[in-house]
C-alpha positions as CSV (number, residue, x, y, z in Angstrom):
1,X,-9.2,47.7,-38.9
2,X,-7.0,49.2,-36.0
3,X,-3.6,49.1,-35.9
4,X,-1.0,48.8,-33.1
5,X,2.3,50.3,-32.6
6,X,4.3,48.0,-30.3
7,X,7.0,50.7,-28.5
8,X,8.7,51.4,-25.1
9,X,7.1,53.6,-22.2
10,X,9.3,56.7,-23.0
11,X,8.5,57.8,-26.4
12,X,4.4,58.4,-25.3
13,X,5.0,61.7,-26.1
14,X,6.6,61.0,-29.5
15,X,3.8,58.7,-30.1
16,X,1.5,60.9,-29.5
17,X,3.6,64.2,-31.4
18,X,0.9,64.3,-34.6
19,X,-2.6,63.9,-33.1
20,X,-4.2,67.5,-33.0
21,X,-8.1,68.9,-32.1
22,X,-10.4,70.0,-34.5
23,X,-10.1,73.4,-32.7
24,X,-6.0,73.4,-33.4
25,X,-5.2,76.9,-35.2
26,X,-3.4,77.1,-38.5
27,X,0.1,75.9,-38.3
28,X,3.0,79.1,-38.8
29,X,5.7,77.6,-40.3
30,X,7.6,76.4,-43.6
31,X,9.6,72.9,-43.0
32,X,12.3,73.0,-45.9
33,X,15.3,70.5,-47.0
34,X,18.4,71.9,-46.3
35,X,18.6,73.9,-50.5
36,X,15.2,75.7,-49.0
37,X,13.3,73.4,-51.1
38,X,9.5,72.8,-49.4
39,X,9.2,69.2,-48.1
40,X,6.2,67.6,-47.9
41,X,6.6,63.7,-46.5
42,X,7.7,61.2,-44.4
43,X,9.3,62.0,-41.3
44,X,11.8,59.5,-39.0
45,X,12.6,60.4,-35.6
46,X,15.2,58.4,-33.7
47,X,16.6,58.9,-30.4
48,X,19.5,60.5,-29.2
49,X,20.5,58.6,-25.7
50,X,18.1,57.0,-23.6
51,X,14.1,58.4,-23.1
52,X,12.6,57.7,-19.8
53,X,9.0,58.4,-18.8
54,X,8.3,58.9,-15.1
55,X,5.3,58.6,-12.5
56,X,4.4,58.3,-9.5
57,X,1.9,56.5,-7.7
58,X,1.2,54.2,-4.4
59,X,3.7,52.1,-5.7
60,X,6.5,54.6,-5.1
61,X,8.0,56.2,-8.2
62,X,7.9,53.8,-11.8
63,X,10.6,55.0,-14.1
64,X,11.0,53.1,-17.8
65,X,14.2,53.5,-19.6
66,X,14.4,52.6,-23.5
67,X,17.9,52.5,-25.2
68,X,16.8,52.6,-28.8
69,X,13.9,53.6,-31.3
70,X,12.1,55.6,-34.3
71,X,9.0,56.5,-34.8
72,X,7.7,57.6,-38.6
73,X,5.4,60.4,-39.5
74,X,4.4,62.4,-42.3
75,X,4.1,66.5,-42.4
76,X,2.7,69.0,-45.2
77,X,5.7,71.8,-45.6
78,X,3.3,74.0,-44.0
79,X,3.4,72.5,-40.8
80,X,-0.2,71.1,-41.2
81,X,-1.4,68.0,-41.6
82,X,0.4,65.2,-39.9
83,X,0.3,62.2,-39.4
84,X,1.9,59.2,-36.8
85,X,1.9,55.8,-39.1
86,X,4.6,54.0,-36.9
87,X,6.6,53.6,-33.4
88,X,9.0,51.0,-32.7
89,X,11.5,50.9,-29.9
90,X,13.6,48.4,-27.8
91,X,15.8,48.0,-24.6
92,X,13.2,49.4,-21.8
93,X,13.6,48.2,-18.8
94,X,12.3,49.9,-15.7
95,X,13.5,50.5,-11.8
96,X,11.3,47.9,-10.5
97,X,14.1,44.9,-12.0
98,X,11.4,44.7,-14.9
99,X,10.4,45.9,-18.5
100,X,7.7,48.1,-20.0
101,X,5.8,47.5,-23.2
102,X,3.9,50.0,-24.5
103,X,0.5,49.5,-27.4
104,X,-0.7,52.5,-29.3
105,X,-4.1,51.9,-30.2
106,X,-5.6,53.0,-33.2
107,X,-2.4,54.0,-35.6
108,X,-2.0,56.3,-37.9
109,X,-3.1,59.0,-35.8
110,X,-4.1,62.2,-37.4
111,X,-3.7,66.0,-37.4
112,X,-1.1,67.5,-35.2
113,X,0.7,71.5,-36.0
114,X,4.2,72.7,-36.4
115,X,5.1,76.4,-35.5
116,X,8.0,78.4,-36.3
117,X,8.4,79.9,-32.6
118,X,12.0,80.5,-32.3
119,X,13.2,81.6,-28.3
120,X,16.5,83.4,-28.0
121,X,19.1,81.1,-27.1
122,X,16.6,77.9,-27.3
123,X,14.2,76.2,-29.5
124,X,13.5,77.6,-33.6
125,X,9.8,75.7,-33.9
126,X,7.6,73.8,-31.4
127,X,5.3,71.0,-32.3
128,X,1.7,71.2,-30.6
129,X,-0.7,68.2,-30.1
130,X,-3.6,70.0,-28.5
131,X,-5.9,68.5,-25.5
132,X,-8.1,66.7,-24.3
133,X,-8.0,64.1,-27.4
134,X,-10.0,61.3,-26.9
135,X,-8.2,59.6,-29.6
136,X,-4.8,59.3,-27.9
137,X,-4.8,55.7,-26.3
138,X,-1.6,54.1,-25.0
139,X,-1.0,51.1,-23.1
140,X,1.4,50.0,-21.2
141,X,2.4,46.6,-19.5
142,X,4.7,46.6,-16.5
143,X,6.6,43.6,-14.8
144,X,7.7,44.7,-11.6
145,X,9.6,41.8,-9.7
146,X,10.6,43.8,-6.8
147,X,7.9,45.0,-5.8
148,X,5.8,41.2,-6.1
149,X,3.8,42.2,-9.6
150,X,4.2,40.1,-12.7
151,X,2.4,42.1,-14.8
152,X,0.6,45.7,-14.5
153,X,-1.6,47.3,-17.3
154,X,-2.2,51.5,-17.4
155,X,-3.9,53.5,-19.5
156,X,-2.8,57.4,-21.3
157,X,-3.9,59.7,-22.6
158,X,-4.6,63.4,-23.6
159,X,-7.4,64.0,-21.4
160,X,-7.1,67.9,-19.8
161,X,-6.7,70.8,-21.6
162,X,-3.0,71.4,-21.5
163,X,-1.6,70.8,-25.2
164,X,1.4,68.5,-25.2
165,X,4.9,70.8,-26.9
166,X,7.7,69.5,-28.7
167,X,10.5,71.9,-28.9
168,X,11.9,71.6,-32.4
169,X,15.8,72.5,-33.0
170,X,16.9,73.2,-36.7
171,X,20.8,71.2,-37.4
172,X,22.6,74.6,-37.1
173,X,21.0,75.8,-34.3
174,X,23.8,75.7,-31.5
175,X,21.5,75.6,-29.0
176,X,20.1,72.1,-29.9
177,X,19.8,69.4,-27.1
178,X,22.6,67.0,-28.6
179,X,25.7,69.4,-29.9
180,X,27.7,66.2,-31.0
181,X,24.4,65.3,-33.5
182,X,24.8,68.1,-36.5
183,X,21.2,67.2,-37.6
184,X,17.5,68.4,-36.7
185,X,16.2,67.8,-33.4
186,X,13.3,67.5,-31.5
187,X,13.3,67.4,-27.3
188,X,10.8,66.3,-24.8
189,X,11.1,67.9,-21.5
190,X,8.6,66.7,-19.1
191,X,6.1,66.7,-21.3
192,X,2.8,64.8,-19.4
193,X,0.2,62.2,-20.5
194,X,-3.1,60.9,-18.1
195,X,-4.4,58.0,-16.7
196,X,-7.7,57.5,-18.5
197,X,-10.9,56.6,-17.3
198,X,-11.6,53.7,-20.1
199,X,-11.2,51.3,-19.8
200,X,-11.3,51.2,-15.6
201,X,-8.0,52.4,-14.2
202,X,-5.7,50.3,-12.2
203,X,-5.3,52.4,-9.0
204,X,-1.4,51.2,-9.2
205,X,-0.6,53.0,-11.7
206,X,0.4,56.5,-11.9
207,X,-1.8,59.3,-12.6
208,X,-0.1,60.9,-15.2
209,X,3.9,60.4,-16.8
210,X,6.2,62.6,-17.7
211,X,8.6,61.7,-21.0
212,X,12.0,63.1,-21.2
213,X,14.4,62.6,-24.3
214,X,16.4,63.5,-27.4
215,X,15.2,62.5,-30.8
216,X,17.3,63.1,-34.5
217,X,14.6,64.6,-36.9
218,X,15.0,63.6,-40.8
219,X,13.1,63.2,-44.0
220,X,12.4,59.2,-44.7
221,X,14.0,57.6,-46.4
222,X,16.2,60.0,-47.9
223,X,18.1,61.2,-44.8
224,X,17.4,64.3,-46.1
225,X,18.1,67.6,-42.9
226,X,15.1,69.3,-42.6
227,X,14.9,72.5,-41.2
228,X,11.7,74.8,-40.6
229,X,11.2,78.3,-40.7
230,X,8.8,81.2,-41.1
């Protein structure tokens, strides 16, 4: 049986973060507790101020804000592996005077790739979900008062071939996105999902949205920093 992750427009690309291609390469990287001991496990990212997601469309611009939420996963220590098993979020509203609910279909999503990459004066690691992946299904509902629509249902996915990048930020790098938050992060910077063609598309709805946000990165549910390396 299929489940469904009820969560907010702006985390897509978190709820997507795990979901790879049989074609993905073998992950680069050693994901350690903060001793330098391996970890192998759960996963619990939380955001760090609000995520928004952004399109545009005939509509004008759509832009969902959510205030709080987490999303679980699991990882092998060697960045391969991984797995998406829940999303939950709250507080998303969007600029239309309404809110946005979001329905992952098909959770736990499978297979996604970590790799120590490390950019001078940026990120340590990234994490790749490679494209197209038909698997990646997200709905979302829209009420938009202002502009006269009760209720507005998209589609999105993966479905070109550019991969979807997390930049990953160990807890002492001093580059990470939040410098007030001394724990692991992750960032989403633009990062883009598509309207699929199944089922039929809503011409109202954007083409493709772009997710912006801060998450906190820990083991679950130890609260254990996690850090990855080469």
């Amino acid at each position: 049986m299929k489940k469904f992750g009820r969560l907010a427009l702006p985390t897509l690309g978190a709820s997507a973060l795990v979901i790879a291609s049989a074609t993905a390469a073998l992950a680069s990287a050693t994901i350690t507790t903060a001793d330098g001991t391996p970890y192998s496990g759960d996963v619990r990212a939380t955001n760090l101020g609000n995520v928004t997601l952004t399109g545009v469309s005939a509509l004008g611009s759509i832009v969902t804000t959510c205030t709080s939420g987490t999303l679980d996963a699991y990882t092998n220590s060697n960045g391969t592996g991984g797995s998406l098993k829940t999303v939950n979020l709250s507080g998303c509203t969007n600029n239309r005077g309404g809110t946005t609910t979001i329905t992952a279909i098909g959770l736990p999503y499978t297979g996604g790739q970590v790799d120590y990459a490390p950019v001078s004066g940026g990120r340590d690691s990234t994490l790749t979900i490679f494209a197209p992946n038909p698997n990646v299904h997200i709905q979302a509902v829209l009420t938009l008062p202002t502009l006269g629509i009760p209720s507005l249902t998209c589609h999105y996915g993966l479905t070109t071939s550019t991969p979807l990048v997390l930049d990953l930020f160990n807890r002492n790098n001093p580059n990470r996105p939040v410098i007030t938050n001394t724990h692991g992060q992750g960032k989403l910077a633009g990062q883009s999902l598509q309207r699929r063609t199944s089922p039929a598309p809503d011409a109202r709805c954007p083409a493709s949205v772009s997710a912006n946000g801060n998450f906190q990165i820990l083991a679950h549910p130890s609260g254990a920093d996690l850090q990855v390396g080469p």
